[in-house]
N, C-alpha and C positions, 0 to 999 in steps of 0.2 A: 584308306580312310573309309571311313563309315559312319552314317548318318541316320538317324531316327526323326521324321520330319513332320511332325504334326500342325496340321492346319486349325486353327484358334481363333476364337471372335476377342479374345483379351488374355493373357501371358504374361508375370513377372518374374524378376527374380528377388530374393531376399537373404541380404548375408545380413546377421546379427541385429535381426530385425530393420532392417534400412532396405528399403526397397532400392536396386541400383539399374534396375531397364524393367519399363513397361512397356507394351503394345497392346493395339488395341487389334483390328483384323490383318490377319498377317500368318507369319509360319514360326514354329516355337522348331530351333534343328540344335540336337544332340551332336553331338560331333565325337568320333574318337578315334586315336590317330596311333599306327604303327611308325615300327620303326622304317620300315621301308617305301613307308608314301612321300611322296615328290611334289615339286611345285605343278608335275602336269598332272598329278592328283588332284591336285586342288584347282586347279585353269577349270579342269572337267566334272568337276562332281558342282562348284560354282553356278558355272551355267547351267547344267543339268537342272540343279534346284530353282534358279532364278525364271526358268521358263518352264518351267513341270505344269502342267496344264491340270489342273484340281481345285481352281476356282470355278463358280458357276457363271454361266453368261444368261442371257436376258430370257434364254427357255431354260434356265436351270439345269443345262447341262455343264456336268467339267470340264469346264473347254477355255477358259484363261489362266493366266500365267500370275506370281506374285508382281513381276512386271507390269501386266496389262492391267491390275488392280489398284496397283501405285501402293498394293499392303507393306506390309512393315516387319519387322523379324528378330527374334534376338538366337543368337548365337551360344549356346552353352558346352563349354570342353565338356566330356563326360569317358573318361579310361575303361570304365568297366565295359561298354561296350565292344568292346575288346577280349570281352570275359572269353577264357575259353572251358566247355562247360562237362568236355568227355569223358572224362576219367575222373570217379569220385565225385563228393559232394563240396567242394570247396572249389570254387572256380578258381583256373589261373590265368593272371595279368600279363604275362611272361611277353605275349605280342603288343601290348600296350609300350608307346614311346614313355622313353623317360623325361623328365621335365626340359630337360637343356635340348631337346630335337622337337619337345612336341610343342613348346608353347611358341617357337617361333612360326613353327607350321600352322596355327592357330592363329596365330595374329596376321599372319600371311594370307591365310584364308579369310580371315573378317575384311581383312583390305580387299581380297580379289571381288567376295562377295559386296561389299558396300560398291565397287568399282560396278560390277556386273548390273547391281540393282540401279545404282546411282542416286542413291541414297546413304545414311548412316543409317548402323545398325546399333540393336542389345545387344550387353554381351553380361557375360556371366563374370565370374577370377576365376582365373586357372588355378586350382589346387584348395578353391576354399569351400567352406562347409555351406552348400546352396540348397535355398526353399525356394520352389518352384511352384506358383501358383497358374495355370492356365484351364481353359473352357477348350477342348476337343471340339471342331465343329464339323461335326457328321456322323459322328467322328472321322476322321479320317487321319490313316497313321501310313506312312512310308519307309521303306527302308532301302535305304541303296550303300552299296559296296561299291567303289571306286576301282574294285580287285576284279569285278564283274560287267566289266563295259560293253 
C-alpha cells in the first residue's frame, strides 16, 4: 500500500457535482493498493498515519499527531498511485489491485483507520470520476509505502 498524505485546513470530495465528505482540519490520504498488500498492510500503515506527528503544538513545532488534534480525514482510493513510470511515456497500472481485492482492502482500511482514530471518516467511491477540493497547509505532503517499513 501506498499513501500520499496531505495535511489541510479544509478538503472535499465531489462526484457529479454533490459534495459526499468534507473536513475541515485534518489529513486528505490517497491510498493505492497492490495486489499483494495484506491486512498487516493495512494494521501498519493505519497507525502509522493516525500518529504521524506533523501537526503543530503550542511552539509551533510538528510534534502532534491527527490523534492528539482530535482532526478529521477523508480517505480517497486512488490506483494510479501505483503508476509504474520506467519505461516509456504511458505509465503502467499493471501493480495496481483489481477492483474485487482492492476495494475490500479499502473498506478494510477506512474501518482500521476510523478504529485507530476513533472516529468516522471521508471517504471518496471507489472507481468513480472524483473533484477533490483541499487547502495544503504548510503545505505539507507525505508519502509512505507500506513495502518500506
Amino acid at each position: 500500500m501506498k499513501v500520499v498524505i496531505q495535511r489541510v485546513t479544509h478538503a472535499s470530495v465531489e462526484i457529479e457535482k454533490k459534495i459526499v465528505s468534507s473536513i475541515q482540519n485534518g489529513l486528505l490520504i490517497l491510498l493505492g493498493i497492490e495486489n499483494e498488500d495484506t491486512f498487516e498492510d493495512i494494521k501498519w500503515l493505519s497507525n502509522k498515519i493516525a500518529n504521524l506527528r506533523i501537526f503543530e503544538d503550542e511552539n509551533r513545532v510538528m510534534n502532534k499527531s491527527l490523534i492528539q488534534i482530535d482532526g478529521d480525514a477523508i480517505i480517497v482510493s486512488q490506483f494510479t498511485l501505483m503508476a509504474n513510470t520506467k519505461k516509456g511515456n504511458r505509465p503502467s497500472y499493471i501493480k495496481a489491485a483489481k477492483p474485487d481485492i482492492a476495494i475490500p482492502l479499502y473498506k478494510q482500511f477506512v474501518l482500521q483507520f476510523e478504529t485507530d482514530l476513533k472516529k468516522k471518516v471521508g471517504t471518496g467511491v471507489f472507481g468513480a470520476d472524483m473533484k477533490i477540493d483541499l487547502q495544503n497547509d504548510g503545505p505539507i505532503t507525505i508519502i509512505i509505502d507500506s513495502k518500506n517499513k
